[in-house]
RODO-2510 file (C-alpha; in nm, 4 decimals, decimal comma):
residues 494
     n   res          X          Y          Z
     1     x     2,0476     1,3092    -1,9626
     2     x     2,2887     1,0454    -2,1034
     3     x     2,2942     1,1362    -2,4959
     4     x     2,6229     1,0636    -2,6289
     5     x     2,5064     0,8027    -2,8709
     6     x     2,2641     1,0573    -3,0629
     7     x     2,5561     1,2135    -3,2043
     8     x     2,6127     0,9372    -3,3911
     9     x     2,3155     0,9903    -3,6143
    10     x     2,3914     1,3901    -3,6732
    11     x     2,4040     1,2969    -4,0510
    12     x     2,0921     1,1043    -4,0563
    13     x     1,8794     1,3406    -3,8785
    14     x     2,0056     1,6117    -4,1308
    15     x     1,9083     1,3529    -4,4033
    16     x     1,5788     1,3201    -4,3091
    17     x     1,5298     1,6786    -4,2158
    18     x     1,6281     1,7801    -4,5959
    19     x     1,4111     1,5417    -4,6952
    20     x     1,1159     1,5984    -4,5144
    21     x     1,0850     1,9879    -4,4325
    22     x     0,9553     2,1217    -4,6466
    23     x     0,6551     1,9224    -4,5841
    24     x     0,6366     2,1748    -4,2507
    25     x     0,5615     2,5497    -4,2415
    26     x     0,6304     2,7905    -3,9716
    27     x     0,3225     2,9717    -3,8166
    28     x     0,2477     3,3207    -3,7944
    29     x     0,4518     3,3704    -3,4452
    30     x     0,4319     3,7172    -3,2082
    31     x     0,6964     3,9196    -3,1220
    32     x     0,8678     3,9368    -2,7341
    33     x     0,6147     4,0912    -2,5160
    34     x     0,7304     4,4687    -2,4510
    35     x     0,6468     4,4572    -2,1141
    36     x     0,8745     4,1255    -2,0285
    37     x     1,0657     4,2346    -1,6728
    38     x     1,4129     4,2883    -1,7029
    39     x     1,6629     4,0090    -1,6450
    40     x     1,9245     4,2133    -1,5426
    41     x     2,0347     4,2373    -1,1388
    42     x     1,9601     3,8522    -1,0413
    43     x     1,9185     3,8247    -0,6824
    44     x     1,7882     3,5887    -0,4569
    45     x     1,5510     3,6820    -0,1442
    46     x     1,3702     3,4174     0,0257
    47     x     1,2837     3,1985    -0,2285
    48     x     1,2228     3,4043    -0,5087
    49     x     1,4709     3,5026    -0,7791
    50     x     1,4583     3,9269    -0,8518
    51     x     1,5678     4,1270    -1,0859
    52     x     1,7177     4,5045    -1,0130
    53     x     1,3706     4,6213    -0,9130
    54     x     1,2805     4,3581    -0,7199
    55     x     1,0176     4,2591    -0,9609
    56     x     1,0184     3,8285    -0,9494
    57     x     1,1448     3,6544    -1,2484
    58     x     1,0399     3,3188    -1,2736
    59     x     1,2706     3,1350    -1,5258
    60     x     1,1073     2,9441    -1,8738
    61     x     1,3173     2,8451    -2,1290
    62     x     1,5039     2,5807    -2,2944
    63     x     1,8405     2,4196    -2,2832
    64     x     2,0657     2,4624    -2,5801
    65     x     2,2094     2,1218    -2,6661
    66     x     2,5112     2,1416    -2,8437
    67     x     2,8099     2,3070    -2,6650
    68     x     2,9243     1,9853    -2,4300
    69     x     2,9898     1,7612    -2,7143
    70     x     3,1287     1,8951    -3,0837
    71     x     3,4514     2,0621    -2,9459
    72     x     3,5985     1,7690    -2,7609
    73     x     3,4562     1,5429    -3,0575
    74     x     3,6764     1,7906    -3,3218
    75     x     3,4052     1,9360    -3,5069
    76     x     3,3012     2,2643    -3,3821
    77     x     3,1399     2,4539    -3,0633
    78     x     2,7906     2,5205    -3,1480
    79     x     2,5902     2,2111    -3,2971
    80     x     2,3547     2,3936    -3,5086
    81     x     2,2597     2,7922    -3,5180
    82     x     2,3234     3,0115    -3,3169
    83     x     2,3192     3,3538    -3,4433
    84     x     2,1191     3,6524    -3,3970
    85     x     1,8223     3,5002    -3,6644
    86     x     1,8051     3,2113    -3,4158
    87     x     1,7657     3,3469    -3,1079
    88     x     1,4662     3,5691    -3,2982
    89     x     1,2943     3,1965    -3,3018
    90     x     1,3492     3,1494    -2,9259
    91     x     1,1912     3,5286    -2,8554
    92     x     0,8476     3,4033    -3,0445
    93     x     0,8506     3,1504    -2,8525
    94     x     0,8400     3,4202    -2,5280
    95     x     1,1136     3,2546    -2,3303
    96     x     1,3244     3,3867    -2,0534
    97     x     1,5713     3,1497    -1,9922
    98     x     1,8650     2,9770    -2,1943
    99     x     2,0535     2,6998    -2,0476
   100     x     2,3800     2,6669    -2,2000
   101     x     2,6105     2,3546    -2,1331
   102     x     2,9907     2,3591    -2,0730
   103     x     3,2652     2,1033    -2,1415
   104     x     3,5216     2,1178    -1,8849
   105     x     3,7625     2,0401    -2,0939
   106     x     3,7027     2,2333    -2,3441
   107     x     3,6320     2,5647    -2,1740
   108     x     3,9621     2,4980    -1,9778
   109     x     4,1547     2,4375    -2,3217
   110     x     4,3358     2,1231    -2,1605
   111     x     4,4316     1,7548    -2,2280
   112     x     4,4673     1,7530    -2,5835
   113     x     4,1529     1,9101    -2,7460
   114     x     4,1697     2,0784    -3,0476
   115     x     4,2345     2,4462    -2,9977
   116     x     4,0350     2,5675    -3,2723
   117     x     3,7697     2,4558    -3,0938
   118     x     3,8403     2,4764    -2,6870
   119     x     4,0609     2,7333    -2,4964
   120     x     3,9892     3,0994    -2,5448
   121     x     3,8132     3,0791    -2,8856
   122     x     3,5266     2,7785    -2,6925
   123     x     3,5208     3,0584    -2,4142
   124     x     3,4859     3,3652    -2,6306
   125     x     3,2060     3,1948    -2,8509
   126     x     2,9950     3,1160    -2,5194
   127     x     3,0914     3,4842    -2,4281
   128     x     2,9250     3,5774    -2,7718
   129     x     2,6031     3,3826    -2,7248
   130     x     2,5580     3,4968    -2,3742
   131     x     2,5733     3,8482    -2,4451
   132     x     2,3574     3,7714    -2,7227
   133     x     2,0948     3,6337    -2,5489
   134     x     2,1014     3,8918    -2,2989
   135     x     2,0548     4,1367    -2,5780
   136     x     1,7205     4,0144    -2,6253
   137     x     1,6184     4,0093    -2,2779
   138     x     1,6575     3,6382    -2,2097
   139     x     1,8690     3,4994    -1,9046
   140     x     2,1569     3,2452    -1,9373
   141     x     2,1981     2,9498    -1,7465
   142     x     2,5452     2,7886    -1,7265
   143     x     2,6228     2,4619    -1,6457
   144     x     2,8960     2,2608    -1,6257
   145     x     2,7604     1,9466    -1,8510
   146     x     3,0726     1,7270    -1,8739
   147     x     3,3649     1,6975    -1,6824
   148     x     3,6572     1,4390    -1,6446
   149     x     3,9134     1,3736    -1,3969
   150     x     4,3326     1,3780    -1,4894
   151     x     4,4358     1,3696    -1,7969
   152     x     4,0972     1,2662    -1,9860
   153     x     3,9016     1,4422    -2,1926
   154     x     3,5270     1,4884    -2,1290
   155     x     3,3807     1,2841    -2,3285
   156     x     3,0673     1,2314    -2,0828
   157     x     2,8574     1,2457    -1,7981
   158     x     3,0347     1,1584    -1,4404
   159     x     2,9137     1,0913    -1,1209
   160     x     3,0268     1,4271    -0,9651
   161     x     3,2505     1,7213    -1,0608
   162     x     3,6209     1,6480    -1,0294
   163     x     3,8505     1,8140    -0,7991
   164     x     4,1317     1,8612    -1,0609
   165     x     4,0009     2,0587    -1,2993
   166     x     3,6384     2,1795    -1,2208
   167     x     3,7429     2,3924    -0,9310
   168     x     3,9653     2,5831    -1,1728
   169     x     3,6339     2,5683    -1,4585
   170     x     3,4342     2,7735    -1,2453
   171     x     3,7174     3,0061    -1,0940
   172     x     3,7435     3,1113    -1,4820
   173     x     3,3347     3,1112    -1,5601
   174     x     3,2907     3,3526    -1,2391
   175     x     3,5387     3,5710    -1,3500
   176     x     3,4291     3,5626    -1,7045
   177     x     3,0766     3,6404    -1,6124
   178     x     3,0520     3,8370    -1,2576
   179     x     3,0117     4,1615    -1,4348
   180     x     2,6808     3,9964    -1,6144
   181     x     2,4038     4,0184    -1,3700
   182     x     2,1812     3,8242    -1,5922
   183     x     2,4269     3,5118    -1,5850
   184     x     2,3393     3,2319    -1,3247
   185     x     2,5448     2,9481    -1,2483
   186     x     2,4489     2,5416    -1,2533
   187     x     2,7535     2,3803    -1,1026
   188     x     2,7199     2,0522    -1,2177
   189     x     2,4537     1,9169    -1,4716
   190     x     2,3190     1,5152    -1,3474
   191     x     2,4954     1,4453    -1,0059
   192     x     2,4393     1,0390    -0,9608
   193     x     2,6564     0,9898    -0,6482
   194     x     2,4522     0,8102    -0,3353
   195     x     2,5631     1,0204    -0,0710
   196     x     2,4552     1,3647     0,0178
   197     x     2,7635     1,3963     0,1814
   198     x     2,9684     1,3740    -0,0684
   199     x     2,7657     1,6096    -0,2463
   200     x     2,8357     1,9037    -0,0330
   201     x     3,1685     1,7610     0,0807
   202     x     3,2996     1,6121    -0,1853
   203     x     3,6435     1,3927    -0,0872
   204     x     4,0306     1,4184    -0,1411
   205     x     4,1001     1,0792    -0,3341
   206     x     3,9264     0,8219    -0,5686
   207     x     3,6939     0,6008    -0,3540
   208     x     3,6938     0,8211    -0,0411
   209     x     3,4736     0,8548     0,1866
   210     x     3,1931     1,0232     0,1624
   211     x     3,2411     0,9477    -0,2098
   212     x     3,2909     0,5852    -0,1882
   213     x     3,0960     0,5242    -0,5259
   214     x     3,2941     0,7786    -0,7274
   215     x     3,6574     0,6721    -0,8260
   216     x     3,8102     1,0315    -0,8413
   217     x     3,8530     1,2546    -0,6263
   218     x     3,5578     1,4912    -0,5928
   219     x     3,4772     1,8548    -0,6101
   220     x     3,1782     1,8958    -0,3733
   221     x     2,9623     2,1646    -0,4146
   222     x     3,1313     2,3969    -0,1169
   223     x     3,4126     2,3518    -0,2419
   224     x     3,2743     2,4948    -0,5838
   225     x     2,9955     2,7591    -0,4050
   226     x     3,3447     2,8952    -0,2573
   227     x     3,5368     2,8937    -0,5679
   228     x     3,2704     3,0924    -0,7405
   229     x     3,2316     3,2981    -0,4713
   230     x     3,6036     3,3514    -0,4233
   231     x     3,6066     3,5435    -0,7263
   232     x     3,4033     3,8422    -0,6245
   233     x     3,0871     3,6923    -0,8297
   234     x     2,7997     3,7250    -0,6568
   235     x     2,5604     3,5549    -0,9347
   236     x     2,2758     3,3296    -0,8272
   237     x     2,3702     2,9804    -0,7720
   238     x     2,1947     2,6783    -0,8919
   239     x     2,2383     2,3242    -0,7484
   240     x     2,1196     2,0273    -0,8343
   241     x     2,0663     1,7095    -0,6819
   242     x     2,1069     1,3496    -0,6337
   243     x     1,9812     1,0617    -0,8603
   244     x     2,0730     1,2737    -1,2188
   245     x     1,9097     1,5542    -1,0622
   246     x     1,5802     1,4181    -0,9745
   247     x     1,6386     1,3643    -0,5865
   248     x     1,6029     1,7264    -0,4182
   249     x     1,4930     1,5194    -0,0569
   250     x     1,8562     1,6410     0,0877
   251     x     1,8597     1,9218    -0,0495
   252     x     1,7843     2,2032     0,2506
   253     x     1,9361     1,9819     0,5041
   254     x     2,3136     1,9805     0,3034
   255     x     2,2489     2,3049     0,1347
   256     x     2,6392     2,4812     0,1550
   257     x     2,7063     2,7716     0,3052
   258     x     2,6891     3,0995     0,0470
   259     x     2,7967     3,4216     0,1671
   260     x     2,5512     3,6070    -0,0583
   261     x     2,2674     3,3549     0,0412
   262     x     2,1998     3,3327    -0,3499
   263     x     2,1790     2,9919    -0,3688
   264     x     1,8941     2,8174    -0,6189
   265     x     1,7895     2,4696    -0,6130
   266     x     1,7782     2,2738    -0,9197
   267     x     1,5644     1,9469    -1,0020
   268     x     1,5401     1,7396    -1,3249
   269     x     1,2339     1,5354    -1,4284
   270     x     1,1445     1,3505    -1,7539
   271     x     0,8381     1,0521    -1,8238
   272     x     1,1023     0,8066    -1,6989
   273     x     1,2571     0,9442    -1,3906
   274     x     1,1532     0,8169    -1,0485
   275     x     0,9503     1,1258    -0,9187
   276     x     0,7012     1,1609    -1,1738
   277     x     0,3874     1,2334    -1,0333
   278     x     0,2044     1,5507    -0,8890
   279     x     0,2001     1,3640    -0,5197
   280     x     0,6168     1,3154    -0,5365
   281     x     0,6360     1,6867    -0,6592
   282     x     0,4319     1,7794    -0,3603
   283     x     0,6079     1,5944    -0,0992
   284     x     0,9836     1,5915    -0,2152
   285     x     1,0002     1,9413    -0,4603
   286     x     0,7517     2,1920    -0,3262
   287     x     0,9013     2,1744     0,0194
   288     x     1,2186     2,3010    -0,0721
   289     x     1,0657     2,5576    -0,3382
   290     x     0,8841     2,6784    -0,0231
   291     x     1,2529     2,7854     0,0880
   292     x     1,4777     2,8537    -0,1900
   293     x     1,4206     2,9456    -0,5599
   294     x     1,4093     2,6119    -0,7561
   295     x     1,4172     2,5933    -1,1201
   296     x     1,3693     2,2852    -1,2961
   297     x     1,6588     2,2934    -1,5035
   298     x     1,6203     2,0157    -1,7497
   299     x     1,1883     1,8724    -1,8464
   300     x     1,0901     1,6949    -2,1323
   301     x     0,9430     1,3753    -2,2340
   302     x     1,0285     1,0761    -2,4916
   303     x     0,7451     0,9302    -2,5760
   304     x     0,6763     1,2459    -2,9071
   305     x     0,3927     1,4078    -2,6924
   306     x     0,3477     1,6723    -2,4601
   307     x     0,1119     1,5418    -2,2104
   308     x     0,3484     1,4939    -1,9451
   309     x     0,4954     1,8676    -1,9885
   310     x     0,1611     1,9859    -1,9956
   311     x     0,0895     1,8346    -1,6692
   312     x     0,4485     1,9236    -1,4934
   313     x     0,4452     2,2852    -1,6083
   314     x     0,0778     2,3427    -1,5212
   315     x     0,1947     2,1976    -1,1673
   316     x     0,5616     2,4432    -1,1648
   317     x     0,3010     2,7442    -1,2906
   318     x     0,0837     2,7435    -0,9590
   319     x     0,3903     2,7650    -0,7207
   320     x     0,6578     2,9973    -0,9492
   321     x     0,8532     2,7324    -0,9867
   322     x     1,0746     2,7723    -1,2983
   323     x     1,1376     2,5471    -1,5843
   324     x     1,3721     2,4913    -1,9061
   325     x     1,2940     2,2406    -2,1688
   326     x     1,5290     1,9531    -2,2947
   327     x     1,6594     2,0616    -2,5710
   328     x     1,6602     2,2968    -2,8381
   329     x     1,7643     2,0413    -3,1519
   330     x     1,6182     1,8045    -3,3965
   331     x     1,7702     1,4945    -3,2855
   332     x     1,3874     1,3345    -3,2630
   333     x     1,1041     1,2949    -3,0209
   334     x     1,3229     1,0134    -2,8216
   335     x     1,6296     1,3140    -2,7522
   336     x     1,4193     1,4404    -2,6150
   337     x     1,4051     1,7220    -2,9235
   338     x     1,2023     2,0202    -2,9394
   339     x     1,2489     2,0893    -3,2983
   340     x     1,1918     1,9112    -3,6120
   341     x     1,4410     2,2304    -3,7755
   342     x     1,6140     2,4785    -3,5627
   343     x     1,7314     2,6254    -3,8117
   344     x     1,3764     2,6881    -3,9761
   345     x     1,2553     2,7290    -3,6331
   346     x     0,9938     2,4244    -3,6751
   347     x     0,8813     2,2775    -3,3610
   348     x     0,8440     1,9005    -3,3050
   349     x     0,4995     1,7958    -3,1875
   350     x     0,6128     1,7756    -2,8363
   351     x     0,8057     2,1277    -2,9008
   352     x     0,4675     2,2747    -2,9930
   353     x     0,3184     2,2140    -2,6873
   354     x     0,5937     2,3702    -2,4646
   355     x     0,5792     2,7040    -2,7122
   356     x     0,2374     2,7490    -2,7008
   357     x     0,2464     2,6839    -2,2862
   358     x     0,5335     2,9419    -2,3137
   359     x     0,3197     3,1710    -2,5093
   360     x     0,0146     3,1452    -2,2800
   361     x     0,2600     3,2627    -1,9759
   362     x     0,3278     3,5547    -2,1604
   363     x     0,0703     3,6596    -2,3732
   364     x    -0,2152     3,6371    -2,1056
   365     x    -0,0565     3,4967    -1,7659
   366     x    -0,2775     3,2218    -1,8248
   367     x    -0,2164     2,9395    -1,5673
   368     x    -0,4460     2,6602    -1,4838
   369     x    -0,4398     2,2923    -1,3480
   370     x    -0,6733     2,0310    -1,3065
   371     x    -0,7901     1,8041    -0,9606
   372     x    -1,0596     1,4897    -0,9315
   373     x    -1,2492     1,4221    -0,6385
   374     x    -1,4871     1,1799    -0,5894
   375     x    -1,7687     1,1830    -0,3718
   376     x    -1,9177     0,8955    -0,2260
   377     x    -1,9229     0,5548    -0,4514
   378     x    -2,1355     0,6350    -0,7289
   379     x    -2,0375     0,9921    -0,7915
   380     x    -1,6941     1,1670    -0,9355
   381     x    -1,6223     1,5619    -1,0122
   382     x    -1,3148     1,6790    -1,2334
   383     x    -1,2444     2,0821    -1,1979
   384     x    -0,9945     2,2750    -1,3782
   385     x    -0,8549     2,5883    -1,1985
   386     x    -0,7649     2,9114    -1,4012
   387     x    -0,5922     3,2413    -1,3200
   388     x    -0,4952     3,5059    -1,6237
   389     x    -0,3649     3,8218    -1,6560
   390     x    -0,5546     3,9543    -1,9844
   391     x    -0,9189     3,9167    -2,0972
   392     x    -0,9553     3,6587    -2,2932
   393     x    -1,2369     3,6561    -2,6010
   394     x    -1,3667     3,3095    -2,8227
   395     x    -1,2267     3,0824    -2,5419
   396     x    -1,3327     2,7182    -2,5586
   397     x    -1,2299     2,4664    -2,2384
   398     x    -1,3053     2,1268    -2,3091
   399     x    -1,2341     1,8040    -2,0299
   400     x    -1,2054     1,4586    -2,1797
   401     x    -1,2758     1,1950    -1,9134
   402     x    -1,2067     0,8813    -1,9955
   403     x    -1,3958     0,5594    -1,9832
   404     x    -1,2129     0,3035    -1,7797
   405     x    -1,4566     0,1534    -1,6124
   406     x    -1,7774     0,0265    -1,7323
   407     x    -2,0398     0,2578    -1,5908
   408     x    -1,9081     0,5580    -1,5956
   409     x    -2,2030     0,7850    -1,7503
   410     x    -2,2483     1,1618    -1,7979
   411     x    -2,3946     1,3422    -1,4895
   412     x    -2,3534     1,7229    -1,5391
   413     x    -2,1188     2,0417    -1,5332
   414     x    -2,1061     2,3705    -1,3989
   415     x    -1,8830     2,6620    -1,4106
   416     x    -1,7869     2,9596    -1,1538
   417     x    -1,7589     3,1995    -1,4504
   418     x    -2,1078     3,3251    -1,5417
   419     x    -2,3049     3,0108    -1,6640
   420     x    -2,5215     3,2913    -1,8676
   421     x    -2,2501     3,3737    -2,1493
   422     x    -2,1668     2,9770    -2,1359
   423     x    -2,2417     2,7281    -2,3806
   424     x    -2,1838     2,3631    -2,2174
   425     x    -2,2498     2,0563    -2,4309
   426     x    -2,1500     1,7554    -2,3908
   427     x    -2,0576     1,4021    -2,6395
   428     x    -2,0256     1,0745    -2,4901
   429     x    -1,8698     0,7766    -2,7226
   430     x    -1,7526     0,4350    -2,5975
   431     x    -1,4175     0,5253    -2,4622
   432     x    -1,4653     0,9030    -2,3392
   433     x    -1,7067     1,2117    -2,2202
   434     x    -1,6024     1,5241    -2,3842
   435     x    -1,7171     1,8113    -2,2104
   436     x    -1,6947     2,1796    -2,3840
   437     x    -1,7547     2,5298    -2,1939
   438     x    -1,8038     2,7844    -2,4742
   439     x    -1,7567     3,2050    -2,4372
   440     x    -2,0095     3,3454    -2,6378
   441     x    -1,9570     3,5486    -2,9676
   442     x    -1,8803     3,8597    -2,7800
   443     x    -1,7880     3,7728    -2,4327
   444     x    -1,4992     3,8532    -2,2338
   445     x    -1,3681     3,6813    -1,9578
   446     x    -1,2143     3,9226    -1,7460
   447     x    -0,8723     3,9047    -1,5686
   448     x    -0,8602     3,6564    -1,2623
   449     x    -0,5965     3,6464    -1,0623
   450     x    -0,7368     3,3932    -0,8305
   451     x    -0,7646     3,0206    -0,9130
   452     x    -1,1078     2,9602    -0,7676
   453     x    -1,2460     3,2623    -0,9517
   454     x    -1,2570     3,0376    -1,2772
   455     x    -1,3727     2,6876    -1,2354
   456     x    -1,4876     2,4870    -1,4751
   457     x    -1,6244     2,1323    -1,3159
   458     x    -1,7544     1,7855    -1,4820
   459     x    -1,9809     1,5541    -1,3319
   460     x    -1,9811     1,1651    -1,4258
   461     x    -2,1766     0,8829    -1,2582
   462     x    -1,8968     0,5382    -1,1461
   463     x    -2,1796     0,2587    -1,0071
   464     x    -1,9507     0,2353    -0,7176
   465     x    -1,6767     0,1159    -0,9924
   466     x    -1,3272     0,2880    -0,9389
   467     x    -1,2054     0,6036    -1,1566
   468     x    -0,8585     0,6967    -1,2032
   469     x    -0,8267     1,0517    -1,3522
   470     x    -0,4701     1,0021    -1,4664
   471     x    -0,5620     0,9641    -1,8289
   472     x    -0,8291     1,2955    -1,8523
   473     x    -0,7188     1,5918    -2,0203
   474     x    -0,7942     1,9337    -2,0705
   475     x    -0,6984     2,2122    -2,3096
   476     x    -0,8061     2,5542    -2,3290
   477     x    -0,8352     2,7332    -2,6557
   478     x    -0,8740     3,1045    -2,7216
   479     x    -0,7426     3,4676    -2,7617
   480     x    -0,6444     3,7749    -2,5743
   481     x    -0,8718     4,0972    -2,6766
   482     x    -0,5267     4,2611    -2,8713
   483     x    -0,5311     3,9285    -3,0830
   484     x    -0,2956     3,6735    -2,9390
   485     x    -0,4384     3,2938    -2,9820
   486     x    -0,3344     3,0912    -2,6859
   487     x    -0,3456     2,7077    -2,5808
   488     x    -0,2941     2,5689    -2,2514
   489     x    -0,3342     2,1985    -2,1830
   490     x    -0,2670     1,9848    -1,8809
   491     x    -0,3592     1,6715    -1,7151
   492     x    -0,6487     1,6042    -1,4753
   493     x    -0,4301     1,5798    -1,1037
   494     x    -0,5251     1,2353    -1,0232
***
């Protein structure tokens, strides 16, 4: 994402934090699940990313904001916590995955940055984090966040990486890290170039071709797959793609050459990117996820909710697809931030939703995702799919449908699970339906590890009037039998 101007506010945002958190509490949070897979021996085989036992590890996490931009402003490395207390928060939160960003310039101690804060001492400190990360069983991601050409520092986001210096950058990372099998490796961040070509290619001079639209010349992503790989590192690769990342359509058909076929696709997608919806996701992402690992290396949305999240991750969930969340700060809802205090370890509202999805992943498996149909003119059906890992007890799924046109009208609901230890009601208002589907005191719903196995449908009567799903919601409530409360909440797949 393009942030730099947040930064400007650091002193603001600590204002307001002082003066509002204590208005917050923390609640009670779990401990890392004990029987987590190991993240140590990344590999890649087909397209799934293993560990040392060839168990699959499917990467969910967040990206840790701070390490492109204080060291090449003066001020530091880290922009907020980052010690062993913190990384306690991230292990409630039952995450995998850490992405951690890189200044080129800074790593590479060059063109005039302050060396208290760039050189060896910027490279030992991500060295420090790393390991500690790894200590608690959580993978780091890499990237190289901002770059610049010559004699500039990188202050920013550029179109591609740049031959003069990035080739060296990632020389130094793979030899850093290519003892660390639990280290993977983003090569660039946001590429924004038009040209596939010059993605893979990259180009000798400012305004080359293939990189006509970039005015230095360009590191393509060979040319950095062989630098790593020149090194004797043998770490997992990620790529990203065109359009900041959310363009993956050229993806398989300029894919470099890797010697240790380890190479990972990467895809960014926010509320206001271009492929948005579950239909792009199936036509441009899941096609090369059907191929290669592919991690989504940067989610999130702006608008202080969690509904689009919900949705994407609920979507990611039912093909392994992998997924970090933009970003572990407080800079506000807008960043977008997942914290209200990171130091505290307070989530932001939309923050709370990607925990408790986190938490659902690991306490119970639990996946789910919803899908409308409608059948005939006068007649629609929304169902919401669930698979889980654990039995669940006191578990409460309720569908809002929403009222958009005039005669849409209750009709009915049914469930796959045994209707007997069910309780369905139903309230209708002037704007929405709310269906509920309650367990019974007592009840257990077994582990499913098939989608169709739990169902839970709605029925709703349209008068040949015209339904769009794309504003119903569900959310499922309840708790695994050893006493973990989940939530899960998604979007109705319109």
């Amino acid at each position: 994402m393009k942030r730099n101007f947040v930064h400007r506010f650091r002193l603001l945002v600590f204002v307001l934090l002082i003066s509002f958190g204590s208005f917050f509490s923390l609640s009670p949070l779990a401990t890392q699940a004990a029987s987590a897979p190991s993240i140590v021996g990344l590999h890649v085989s087909g397209n799934q990313l293993l560990n040392k036992d060839n168990q699959a590890i499917v990467p969910v996490g967040v990206g840790r904001s701070g390490t492109e931009y204080p060291c090449v402003q003066g001020w530091g490395i880290f922009d907020g916590p980052h010690d062993d207390a913190n990384v306690a928060i991230m292990t409630t939160w039952q995450m995998n995955a850490v992405r951690i960003s890189l200044n080129e310039t800074c790593w590479l101690g060059i063109n005039g940055v302050d060396p208290n804060y760039s050189g060896t001492k910027y490279q030992q400190s991500i060295i420090n984090y790393v390991n500690l990360l790894n200590s608690k069983n959580i993978l780091a991601i890499i990237d190289l966040h901002w770059n610049a050409p010559g004699t500039d520092k990188a202050t920013g986001q550029k179109a591609m990486p740049d031959l003069d210096h990035s080739v060296d950058l990632w020389k130094s990372v793979a030899t850093t890290f290519k003892a660390n099998s639990s280290v993977l490796f983003e090569l660039y961040n946001e590429p924004f170039t038009s040209s596939w070509d010059c993605w893979r290619d990259g180009s000798t001079a400012a305004s080359t071709a293939p990189c006509t639209d970039v005015n230095f010349a360009v590191a393509g992503m060979q040319t950095l797959v062989d630098a790593v790989r020149s090194t004797g590192a043998t770490n997992p690769i990620l790529l990203g793609g065109l359009r900041w990342g959310n363009n993956v359509t050229g993806w398989l058909d300029h894919m470099p050459k890797d010697p240790n076929n380890s190479l990972i696709a990467a895809f960014h997608v926010y509320n206001f990117n271009q492929c948005i919806t579950t239909t792009c996701w199936q036509n441009e992402v899941l096609p090369v996820a059907n191929k290669v690992p592919l991690v989504m290396t940067e989610i999130g949305e702006t608008d202080c909710t969690h509904t689009f999240v919900d949705n994407l991750m609920n979507w990611a969930d039912r093909y392994n697809i992998g997924y970090t969340a933009w970003a572990w700060s407080s800079y506000g809802c807008g960043y977008p931030a997942l914290m209200t205090s990171v130091s505290k370890g307070i989530p932001s509202a939309y923050g709370q939703g990607v925990m408790q999805h986190f938490q659902a992943l690991s306490f119970a498996g639990l996946k789910g995702y919803g899908e409308y149909s409608v059948s005939g003119s006068y007649f629609g059906e929304s169902r919401v799919r669930f698979k889980y890992t654990a039995p669940l007890k006191e578990v409460t799924v309720t569908i809002l449908v929403q009222k958009d046109v005039a005669s849409l009208a209750y009709s009915g609901s049914y469930s796959t699970f045994d209707n007997s230890k069910l309780i369905q009601t139903h309230a209708e208002s002037d704007t929405q339906i709310e269906y509920t589907f309650a367990l019974k005191d007592g009840e257990v719903m077994q582990p499913q590890s098939d989608y169709n196995s739990t169902l839970f449908a709605v029925q709703f009567k349209t008068n040949n009037e015209v339904h769009s799903a794309k504003k119903d919601t569900f959310i499922l409530n309840g708790t695994t039998t050893d006493g973990q409360a989940i939530v899960l909440q998604g979007n109705i797949d319109a």
